[in-house]
LUMDOTOR-507994 format. One line per 5 residues: number of its first residue (from 1); for each residue x, y, z of N, C-alpha, C. Coordinates in nm, 4 decimals, always signed. Example, Ala and Ser with C-alpha at 12.3 -4.5 7.8 and 13.67 -1.06 7.14 Angstrom:
REM residues 2
1) +1.3190,-0.5690,+0.7800,+1.2300,-0.4500,+0.7800,+1.3200,-0.3300,+0.7800; +1.2850,-0.2250,+0.7080,+1.3670,-0.1060,+0.7140,+1.2900,+0.0030,+0.7870
//
This chain:
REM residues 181
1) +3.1015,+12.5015,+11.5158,+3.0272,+12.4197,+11.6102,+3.1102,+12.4053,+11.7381; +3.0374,+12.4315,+11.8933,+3.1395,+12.3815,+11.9710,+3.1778,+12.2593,+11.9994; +3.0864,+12.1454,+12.0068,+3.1597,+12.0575,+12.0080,+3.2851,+12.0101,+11.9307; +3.3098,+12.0239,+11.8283,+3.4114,+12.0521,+11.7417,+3.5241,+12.0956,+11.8133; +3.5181,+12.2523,+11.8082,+3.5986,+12.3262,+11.8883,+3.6765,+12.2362,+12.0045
6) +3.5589,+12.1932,+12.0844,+3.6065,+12.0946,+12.2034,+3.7274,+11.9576,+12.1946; +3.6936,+11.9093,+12.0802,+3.7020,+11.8087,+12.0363,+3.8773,+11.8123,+11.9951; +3.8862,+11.9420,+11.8604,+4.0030,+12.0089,+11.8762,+4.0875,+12.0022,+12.0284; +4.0586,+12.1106,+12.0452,+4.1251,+12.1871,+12.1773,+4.1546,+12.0178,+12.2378; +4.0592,+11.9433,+12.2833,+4.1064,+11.8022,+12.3420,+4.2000,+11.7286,+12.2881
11) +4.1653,+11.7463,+12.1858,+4.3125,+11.6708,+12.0692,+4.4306,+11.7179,+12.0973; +4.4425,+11.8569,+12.1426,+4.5834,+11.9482,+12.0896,+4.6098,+11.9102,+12.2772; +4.4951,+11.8766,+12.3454,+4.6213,+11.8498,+12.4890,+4.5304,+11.8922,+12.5947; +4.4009,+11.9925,+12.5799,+4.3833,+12.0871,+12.6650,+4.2611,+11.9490,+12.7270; +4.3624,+11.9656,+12.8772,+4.2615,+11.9118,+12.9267,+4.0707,+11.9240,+12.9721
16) +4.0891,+12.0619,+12.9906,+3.9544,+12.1041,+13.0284,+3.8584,+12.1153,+12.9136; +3.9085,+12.1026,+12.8053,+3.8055,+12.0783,+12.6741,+3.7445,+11.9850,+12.6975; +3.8334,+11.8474,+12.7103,+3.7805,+11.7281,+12.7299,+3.7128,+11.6698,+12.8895; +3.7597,+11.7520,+12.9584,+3.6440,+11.7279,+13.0687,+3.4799,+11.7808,+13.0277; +3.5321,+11.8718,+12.9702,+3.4202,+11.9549,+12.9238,+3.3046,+11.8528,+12.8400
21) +3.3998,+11.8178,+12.7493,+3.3470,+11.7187,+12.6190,+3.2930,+11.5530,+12.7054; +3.3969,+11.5299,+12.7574,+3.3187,+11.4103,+12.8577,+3.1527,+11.4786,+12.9368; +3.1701,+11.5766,+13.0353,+3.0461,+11.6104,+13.1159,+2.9187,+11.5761,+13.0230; +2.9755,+11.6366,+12.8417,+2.8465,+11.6949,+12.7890,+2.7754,+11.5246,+12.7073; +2.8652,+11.4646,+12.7188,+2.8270,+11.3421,+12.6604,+2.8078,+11.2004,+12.7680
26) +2.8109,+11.1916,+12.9289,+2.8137,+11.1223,+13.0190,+2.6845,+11.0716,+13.0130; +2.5628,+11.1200,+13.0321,+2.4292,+11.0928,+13.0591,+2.3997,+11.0459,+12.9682; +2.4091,+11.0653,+12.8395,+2.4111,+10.9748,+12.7110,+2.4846,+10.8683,+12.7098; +2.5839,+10.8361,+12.6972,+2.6450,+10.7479,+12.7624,+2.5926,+10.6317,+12.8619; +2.5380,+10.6833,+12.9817,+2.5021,+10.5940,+13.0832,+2.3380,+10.5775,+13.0093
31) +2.2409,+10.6294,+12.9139,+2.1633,+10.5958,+12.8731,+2.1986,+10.4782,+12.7763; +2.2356,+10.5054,+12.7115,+2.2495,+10.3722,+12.5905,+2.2936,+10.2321,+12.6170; +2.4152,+10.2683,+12.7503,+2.4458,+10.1253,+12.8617,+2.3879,+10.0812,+12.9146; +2.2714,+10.1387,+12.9837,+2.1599,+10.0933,+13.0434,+2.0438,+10.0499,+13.0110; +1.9873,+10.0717,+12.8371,+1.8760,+10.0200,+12.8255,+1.9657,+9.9227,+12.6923
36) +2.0954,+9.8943,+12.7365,+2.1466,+9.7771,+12.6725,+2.1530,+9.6873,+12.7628; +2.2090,+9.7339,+12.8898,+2.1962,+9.6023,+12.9435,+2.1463,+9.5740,+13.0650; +2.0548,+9.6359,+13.0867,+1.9304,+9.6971,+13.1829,+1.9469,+9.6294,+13.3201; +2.0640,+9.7094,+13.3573,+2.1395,+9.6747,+13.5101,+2.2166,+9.8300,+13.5308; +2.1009,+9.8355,+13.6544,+2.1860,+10.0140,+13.7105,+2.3622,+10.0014,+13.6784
41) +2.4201,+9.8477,+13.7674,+2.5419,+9.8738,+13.8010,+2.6246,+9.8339,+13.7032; +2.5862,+9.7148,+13.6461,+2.6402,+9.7179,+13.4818,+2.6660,+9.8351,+13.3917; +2.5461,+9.8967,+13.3957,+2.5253,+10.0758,+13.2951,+2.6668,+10.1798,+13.3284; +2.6766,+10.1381,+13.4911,+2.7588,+10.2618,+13.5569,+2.9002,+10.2013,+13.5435; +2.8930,+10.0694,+13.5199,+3.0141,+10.0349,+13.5181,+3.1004,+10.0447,+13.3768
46) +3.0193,+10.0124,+13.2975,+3.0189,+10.0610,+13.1114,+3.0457,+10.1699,+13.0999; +2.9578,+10.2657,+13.1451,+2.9741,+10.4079,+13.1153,+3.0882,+10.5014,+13.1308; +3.1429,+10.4271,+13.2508,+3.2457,+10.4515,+13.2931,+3.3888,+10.4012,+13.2735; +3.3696,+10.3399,+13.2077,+3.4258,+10.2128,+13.1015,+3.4752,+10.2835,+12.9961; +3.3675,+10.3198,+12.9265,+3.3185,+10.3804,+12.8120,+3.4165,+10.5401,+12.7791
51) +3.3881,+10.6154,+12.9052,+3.4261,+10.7469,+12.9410,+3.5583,+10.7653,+12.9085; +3.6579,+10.6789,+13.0191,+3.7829,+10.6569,+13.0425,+3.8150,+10.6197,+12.9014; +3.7786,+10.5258,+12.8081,+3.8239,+10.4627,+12.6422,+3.8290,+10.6565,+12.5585; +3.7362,+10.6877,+12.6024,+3.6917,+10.7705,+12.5183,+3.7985,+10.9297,+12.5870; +3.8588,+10.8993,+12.6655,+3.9687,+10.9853,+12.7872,+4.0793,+10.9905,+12.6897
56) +4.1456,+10.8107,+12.6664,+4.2598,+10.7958,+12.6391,+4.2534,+10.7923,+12.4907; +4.1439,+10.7929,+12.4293,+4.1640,+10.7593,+12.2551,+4.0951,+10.8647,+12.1993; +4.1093,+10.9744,+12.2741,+4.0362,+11.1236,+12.2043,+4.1000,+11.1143,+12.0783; +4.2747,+11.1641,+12.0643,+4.3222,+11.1567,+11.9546,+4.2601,+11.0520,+11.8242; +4.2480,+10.9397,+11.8604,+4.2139,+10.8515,+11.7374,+4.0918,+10.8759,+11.6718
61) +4.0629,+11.0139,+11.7387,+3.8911,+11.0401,+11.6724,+3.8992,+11.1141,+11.5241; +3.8432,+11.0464,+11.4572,+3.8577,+11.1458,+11.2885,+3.7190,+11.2076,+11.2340; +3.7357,+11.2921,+11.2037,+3.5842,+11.3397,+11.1811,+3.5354,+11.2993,+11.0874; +3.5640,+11.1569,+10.9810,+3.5206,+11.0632,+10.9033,+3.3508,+11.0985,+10.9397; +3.3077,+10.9899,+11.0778,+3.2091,+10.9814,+11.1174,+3.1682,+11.1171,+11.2338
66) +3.0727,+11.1223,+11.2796,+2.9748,+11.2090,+11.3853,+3.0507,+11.1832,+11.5132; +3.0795,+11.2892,+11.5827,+3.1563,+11.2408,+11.7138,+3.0074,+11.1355,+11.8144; +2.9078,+11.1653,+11.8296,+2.8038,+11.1048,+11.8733,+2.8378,+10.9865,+11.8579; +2.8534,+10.9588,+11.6747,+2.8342,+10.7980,+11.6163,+2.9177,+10.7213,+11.6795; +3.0792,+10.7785,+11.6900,+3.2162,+10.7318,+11.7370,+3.2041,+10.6902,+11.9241
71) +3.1328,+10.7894,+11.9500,+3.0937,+10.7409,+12.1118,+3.0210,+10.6133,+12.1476; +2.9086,+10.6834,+12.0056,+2.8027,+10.5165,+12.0715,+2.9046,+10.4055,+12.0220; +2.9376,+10.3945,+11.9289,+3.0293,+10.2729,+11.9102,+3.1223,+10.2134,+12.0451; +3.1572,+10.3141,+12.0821,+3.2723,+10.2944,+12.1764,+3.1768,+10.2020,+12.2944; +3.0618,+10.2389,+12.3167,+2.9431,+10.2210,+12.4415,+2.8930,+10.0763,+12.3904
76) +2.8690,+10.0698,+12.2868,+2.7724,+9.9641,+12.2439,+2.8773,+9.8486,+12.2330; +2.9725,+9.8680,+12.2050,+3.0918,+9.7852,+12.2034,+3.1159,+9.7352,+12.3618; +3.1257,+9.8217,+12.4053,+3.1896,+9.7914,+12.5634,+3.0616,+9.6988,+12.5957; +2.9354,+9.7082,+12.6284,+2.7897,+9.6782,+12.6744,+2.8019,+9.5547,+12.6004; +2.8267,+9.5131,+12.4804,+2.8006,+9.3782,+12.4311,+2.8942,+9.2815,+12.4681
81) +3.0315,+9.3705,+12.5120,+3.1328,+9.2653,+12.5451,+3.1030,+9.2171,+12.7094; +3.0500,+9.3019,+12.7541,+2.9953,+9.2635,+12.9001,+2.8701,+9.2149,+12.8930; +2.7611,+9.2014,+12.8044,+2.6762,+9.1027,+12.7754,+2.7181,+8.9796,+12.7604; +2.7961,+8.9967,+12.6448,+2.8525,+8.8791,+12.6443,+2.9594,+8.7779,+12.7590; +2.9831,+8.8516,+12.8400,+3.0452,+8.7642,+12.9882,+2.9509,+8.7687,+13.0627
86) +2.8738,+8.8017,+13.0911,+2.7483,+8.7882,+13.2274,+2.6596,+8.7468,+13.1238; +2.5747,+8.6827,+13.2133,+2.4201,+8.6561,+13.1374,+2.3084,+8.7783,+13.2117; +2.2708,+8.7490,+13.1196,+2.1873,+8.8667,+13.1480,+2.1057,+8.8517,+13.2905; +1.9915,+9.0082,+13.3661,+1.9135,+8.9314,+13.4496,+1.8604,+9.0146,+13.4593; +1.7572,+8.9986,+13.5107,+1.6321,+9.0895,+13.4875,+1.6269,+9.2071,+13.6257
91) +1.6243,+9.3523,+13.6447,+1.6217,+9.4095,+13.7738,+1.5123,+9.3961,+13.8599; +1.4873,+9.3775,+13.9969,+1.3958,+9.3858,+14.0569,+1.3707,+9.4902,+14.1431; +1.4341,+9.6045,+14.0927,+1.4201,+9.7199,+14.1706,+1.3021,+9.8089,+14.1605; +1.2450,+9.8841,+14.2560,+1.1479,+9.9344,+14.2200,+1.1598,+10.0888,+14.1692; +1.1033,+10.0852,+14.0844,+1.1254,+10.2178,+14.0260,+1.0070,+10.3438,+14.0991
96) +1.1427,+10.4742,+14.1311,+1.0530,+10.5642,+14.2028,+0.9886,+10.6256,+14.1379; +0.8476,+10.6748,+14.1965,+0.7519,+10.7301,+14.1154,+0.7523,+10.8964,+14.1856; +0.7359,+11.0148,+14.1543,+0.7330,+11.1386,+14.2252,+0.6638,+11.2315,+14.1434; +0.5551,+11.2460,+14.2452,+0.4161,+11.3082,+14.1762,+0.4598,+11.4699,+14.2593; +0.4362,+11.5532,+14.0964,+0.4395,+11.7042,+14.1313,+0.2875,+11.7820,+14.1656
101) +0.2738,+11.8396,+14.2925,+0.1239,+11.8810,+14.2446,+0.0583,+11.8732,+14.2085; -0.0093,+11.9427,+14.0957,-0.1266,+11.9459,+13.9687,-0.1203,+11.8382,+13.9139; -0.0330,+11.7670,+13.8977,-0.0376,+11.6465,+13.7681,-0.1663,+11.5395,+13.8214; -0.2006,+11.4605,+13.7101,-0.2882,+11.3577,+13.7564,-0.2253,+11.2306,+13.7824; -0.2406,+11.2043,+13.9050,-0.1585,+11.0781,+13.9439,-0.2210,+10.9065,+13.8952
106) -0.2934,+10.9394,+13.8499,-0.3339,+10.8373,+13.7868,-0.2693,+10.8628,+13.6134; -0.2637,+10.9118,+13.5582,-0.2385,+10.8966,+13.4389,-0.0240,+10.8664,+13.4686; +0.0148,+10.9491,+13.5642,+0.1421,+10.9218,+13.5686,+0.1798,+10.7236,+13.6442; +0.0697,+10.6960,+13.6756,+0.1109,+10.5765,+13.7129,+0.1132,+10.4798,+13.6250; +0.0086,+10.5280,+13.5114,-0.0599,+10.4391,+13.4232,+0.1318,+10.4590,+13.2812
111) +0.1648,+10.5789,+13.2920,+0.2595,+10.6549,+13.2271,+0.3676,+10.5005,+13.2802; +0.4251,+10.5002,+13.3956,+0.5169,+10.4388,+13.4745,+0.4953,+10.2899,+13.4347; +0.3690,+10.2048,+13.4470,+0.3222,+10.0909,+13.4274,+0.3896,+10.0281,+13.2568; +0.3414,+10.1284,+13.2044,+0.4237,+10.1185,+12.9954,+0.5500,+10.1466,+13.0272; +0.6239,+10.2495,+13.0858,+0.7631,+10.2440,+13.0595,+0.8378,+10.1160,+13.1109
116) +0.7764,+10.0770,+13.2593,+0.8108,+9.9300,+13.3055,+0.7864,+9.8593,+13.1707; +0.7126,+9.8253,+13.1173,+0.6537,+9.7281,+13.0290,+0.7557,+9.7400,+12.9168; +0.7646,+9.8637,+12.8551,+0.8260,+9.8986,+12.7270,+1.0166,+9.8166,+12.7803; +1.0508,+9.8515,+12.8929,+1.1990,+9.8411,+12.9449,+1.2183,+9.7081,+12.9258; +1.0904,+9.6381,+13.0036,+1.0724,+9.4683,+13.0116,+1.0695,+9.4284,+12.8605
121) +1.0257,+9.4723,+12.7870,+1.0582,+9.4215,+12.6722,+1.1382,+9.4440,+12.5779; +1.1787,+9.5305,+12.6181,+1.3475,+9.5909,+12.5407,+1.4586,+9.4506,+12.6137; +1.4372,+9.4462,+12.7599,+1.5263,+9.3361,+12.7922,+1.5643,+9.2054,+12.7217; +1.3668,+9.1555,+12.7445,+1.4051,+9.0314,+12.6248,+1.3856,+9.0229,+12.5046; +1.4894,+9.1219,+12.4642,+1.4887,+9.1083,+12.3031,+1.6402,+9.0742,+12.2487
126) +1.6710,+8.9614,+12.1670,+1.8200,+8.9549,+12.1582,+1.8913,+9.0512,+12.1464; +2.0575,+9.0362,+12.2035,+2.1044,+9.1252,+12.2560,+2.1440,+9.2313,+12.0884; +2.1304,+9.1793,+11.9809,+2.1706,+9.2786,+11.8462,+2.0016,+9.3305,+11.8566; +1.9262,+9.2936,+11.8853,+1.8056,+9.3511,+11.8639,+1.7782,+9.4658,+11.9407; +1.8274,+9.4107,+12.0415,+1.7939,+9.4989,+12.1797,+1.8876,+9.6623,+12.1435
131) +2.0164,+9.5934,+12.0776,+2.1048,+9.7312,+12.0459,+2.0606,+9.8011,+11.9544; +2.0428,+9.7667,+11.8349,+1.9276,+9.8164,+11.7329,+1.8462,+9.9141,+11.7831; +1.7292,+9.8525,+11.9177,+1.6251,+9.9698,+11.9229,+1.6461,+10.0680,+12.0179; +1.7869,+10.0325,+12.1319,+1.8570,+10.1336,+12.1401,+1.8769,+10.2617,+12.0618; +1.9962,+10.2159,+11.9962,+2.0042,+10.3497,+11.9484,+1.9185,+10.4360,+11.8227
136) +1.8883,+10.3323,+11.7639,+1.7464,+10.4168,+11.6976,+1.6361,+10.5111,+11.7583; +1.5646,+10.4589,+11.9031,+1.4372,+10.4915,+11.9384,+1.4875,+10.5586,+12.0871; +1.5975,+10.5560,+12.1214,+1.6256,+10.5893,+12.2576,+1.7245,+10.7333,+12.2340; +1.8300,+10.6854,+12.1405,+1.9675,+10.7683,+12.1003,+1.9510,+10.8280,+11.9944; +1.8217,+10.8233,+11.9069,+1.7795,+10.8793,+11.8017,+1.8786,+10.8845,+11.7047
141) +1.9668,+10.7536,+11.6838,+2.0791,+10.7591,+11.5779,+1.9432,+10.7241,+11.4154; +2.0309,+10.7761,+11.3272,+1.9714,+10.7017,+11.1835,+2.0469,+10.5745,+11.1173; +1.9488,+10.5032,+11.0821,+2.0140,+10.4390,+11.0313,+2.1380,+10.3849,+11.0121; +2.2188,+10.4725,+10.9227,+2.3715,+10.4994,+10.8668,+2.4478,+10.5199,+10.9802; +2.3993,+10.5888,+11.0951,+2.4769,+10.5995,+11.2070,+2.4930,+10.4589,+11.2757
146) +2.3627,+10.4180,+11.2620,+2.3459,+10.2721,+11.3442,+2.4692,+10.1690,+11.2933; +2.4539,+10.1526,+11.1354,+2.5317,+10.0857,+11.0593,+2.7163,+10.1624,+11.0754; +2.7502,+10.2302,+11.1061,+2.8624,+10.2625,+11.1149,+2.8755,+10.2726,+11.2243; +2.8150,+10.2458,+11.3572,+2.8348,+10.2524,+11.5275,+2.8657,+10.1044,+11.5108; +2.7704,+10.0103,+11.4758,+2.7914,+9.8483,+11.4809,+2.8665,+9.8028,+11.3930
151) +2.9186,+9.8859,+11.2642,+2.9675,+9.7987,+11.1623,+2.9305,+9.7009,+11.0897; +2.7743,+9.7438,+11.0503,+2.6596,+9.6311,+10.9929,+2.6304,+9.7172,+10.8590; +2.6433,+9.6050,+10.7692,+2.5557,+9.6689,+10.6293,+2.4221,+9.7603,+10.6946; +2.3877,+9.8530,+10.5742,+2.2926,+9.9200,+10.6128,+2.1743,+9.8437,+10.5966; +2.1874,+9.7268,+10.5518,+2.0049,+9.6831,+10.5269,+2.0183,+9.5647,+10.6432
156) +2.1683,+9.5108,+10.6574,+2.1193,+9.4325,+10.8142,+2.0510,+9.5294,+10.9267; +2.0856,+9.6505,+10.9607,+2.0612,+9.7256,+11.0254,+1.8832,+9.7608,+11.0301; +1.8528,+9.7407,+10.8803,+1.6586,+9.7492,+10.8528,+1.6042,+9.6422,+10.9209; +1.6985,+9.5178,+10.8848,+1.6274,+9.4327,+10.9129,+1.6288,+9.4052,+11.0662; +1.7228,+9.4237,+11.1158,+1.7017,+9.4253,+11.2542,+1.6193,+9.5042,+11.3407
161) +1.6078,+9.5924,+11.2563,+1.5010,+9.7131,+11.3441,+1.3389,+9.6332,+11.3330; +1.3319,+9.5882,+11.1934,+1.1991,+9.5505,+11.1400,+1.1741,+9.4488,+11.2282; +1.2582,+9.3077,+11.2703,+1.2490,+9.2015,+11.3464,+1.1891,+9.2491,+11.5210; +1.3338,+9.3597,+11.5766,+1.2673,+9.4074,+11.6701,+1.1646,+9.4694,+11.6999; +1.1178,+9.5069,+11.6316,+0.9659,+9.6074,+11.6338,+0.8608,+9.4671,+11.6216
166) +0.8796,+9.3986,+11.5293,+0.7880,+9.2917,+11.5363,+0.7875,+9.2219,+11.7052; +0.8998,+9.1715,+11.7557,+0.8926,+9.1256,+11.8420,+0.8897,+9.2237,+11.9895; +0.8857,+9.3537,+11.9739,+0.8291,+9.3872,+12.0385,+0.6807,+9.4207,+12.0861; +0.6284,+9.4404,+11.9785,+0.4815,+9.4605,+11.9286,+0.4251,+9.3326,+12.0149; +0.4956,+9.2516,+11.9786,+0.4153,+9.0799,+12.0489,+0.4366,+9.0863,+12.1688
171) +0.5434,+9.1418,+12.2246,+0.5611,+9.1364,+12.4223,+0.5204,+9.2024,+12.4294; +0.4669,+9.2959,+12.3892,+0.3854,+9.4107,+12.4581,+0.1981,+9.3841,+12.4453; +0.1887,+9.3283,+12.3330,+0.0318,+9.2682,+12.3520,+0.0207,+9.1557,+12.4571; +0.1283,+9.0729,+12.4141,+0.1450,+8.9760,+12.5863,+0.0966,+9.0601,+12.6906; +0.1808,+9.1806,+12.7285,+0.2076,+9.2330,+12.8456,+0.0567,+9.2617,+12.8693
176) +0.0053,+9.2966,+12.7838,-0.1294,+9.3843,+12.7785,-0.2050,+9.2804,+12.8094; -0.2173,+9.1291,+12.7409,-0.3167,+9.0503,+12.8323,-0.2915,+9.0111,+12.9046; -0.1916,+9.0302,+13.0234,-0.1380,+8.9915,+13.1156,-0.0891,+8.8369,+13.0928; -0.0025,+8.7779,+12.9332,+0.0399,+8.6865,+12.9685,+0.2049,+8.6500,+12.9813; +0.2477,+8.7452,+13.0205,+0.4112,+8.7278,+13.0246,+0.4052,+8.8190,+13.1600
181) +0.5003,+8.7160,+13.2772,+0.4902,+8.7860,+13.3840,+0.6748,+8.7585,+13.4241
//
């Protein structure tokens, strides 16, 4: 596998493995920071956070767990500890929309309107909840990954998913009768 390979070679010193190995895992990275703690500059500041941890503690990586699993940990860790010093806040930025040609611009707006909605309610969902449907539904971790990224029994990990899905289900029918603004 190359990442492997990479992973090696980074271990034994070579720097350009691990630039390599950083590039291929950055955008992931700044995904999982960001719909944790759904602040552009927070995300970039984590990620980068995140990057640099993951620079200096290549060595401490064991292939026990998934190099993926060992990253998100590193991310989800950093994001909660900076949750946990700021309070949270909601963005008011507007998100750009960029219509290609052919497409139907009505269905892409209608597309844009749910992802706003879906984001808005990922926000207010407590912050273990919120991490939960992270990396499950965003980072496509399983389960076992989830539980060994957070360090949660595997059935706290069910149950948290089960809670968040419930309470998302409800902000989003809110959203839908227009009563959460």
């Amino acid at each position: 596998m190359v990442e492997q390979g990479l992973i090696r070679a980074a271990q034994s010193g070579d720097r350009d493995a691990l630039i390599t190995l950083l590039r291929d895992i950055e955008q992931h990275v700044y995904k999982t920071a960001y719909y944790i703690l759904n602040n552009e500059q927070d995300a970039l500041d984590a990620a980068q956070e995140a990057l640099i941890r993951i620079y200096t503690k290549i060595n401490s990586y064991e292939e026990k767990a998934q190099f993926k699993t060992w990253v998100q940990r590193i991310v989800t860790n950093i994001c909660i500890d900076k949750f946990r010093r700021t309070k949270p806040t909601v963005s008011i930025d507007e998100h750009e929309m960029v219509f290609e040609g052919r497409q139907d611009v009505e269905h892409e707006v209608m597309l844009t309107y749910v992802s706003q909605d879906v984001q808005e309610a990922i926000s207010q969902l407590p912050e273990h909840h919120r991490t939960v449907i992270v990396l499950r539904y965003l980072q496509e971790l399983s389960y076992n990954e989830i539980a060994d990224c957070l360090d949660l029994p595997l059935n706290t990990v069910k149950s948290y998913l089960f809670r968040a899905r419930q309470q998302l289900q409800s902000l989003l029918q809110e959203y839908q009768k227009g009563g959460v603004t």
